[in-house]
N, C-alpha and C positions, 0 to 999 in steps of 0.2 A: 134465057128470058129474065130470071133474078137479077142478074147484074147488068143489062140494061135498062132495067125500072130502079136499081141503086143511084145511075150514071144518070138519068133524067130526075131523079131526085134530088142527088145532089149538086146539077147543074139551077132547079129550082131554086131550089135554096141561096143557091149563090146571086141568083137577078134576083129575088126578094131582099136580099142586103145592100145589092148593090145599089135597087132602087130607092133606097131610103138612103143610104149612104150619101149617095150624086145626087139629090133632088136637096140633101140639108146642107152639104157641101157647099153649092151654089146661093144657099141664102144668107151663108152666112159671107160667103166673099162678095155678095152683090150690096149685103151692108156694108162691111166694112168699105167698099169701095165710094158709096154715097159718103161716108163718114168722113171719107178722104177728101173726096170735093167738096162736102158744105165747110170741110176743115180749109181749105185753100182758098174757097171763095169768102174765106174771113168771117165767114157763117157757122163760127164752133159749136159744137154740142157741148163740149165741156164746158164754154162760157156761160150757158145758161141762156142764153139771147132770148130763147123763145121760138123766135121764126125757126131757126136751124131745129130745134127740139120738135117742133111740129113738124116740119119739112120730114125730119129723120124719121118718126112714128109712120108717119106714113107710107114711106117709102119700108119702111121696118114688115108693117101691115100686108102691104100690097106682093113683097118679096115672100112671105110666109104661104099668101095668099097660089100667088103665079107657080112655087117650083112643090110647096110640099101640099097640094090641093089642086094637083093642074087639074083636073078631070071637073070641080065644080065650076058653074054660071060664070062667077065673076073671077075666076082667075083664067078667062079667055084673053086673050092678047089685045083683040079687038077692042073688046067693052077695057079692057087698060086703058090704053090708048086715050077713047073717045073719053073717058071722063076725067082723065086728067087734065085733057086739055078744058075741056067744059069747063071743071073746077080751078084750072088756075086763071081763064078768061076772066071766068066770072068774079073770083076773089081777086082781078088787078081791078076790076069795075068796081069792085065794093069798096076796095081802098079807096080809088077815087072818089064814091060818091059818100064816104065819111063826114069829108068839110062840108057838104051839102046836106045832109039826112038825118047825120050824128052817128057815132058809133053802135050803136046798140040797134037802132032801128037797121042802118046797113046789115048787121049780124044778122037782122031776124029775117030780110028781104032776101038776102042775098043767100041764103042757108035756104031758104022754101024754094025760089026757084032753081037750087042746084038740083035740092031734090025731087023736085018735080022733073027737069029737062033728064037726070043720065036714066029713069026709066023710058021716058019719052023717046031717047035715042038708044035706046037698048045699050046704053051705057053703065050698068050695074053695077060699079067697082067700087065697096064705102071708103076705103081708105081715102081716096079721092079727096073726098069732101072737108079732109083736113089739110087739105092742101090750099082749098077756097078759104078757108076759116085762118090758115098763117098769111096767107097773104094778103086778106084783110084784114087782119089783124095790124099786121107788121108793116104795112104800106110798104109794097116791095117794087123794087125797078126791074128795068130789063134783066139784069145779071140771074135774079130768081128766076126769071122767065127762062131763060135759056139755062139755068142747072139744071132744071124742073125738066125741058127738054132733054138734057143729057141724061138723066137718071132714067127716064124713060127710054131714049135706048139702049142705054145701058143693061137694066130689066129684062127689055125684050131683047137681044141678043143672048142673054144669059138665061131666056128662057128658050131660043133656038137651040140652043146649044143640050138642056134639057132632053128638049125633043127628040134630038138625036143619039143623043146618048141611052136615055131612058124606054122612052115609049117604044122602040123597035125590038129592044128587048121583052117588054115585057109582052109584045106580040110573038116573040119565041118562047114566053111563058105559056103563053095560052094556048099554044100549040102541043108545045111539052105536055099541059094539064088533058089536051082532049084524046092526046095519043095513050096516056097513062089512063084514062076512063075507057079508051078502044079496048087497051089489053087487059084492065079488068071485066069488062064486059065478058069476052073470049071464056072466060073461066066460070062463068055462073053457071 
């Protein structure tokens, strides 16, 4: 009995490593790989632009978010999704309606109704909202629209990928933990 409560011990032990291990793994290869495309789409970080620095925060934020905090609210895939698009809609309308409104007023309009609409759509994602704010900011075209797109599949593939690697395991953690409280039970 000792040495198969050793052997579930330190099979324990090993999914608590590995679950931290794979979840920080993937956030840092889901940046560096944003960093690679706002690098290609001529959108450097290192230049300082602005848009790509906010783009990249964000996308920084929401990766932190989605692999090493999957279990809270807002790193569901779903509320991902829905409010990034909300926020970059709304932040290509704000750019637009700059020439009309002025800067400052579109910031204050366009930033209330983001965050009014991603609770309204149970959209909860903050990082998001720097996404409406670069892209009003920076007056951005299609080409952001569709990074913005690919970073987000990108994200979530790479948080499929999560899923299966992680969370199945740590359902053979929890298994391992209530077999080890069965067999101390036995002995009280």
């Amino acid at each position: 009995m000792q040495k198969r409560k050793s052997i579930d011990g330190l099979r324990l032990e090993t999914h608590r490593i590995r679950n931290s291990i794979v979840p920080a793994l993937l956030t840092a290869l889901s940046i560096g790989v944003v960093a690679y495309m706002l690098s290609v789409a001529s959108l450097d970080i290192r230049a300082h632009t602005g848009l790509s620095v906010l783009i990249f925060a964000s996308f920084a934020s929401s990766a932190f978010l989605l692999f090493m905090l999957p279990r809270s609210k807002t790193a569901r895939p779903a509320r991902f999704v829905k409010s990034y698009i909300i926020a970059a809609l709304l932040g290509y309308l704000g750019a637009l309606s700059i020439a009309v409104i002025g800067e400052y007023a579109a910031i204050i309009i366009i930033i209330f109704v983001v965050a009014m609409l991603l609770p309204l759509f149970d959209a909860g994602h903050p990082p998001a909202v720097g996404i409406a704010f670069a892209f009003m900011l920076f007056g951005v075209g299609y080409a952001e629209l569709v990074l913005v797109a690919l970073g987000i599949a990108l994200l979530l593939a790479m948080r499929l990928l999560l899923e299966r690697a992680v969370y199945i395991i740590e359902e053979d953690v929890e298994s391992i933990g209530r077999r080890e409280r069965r067999g101390a039970d036995r002995y009280k």
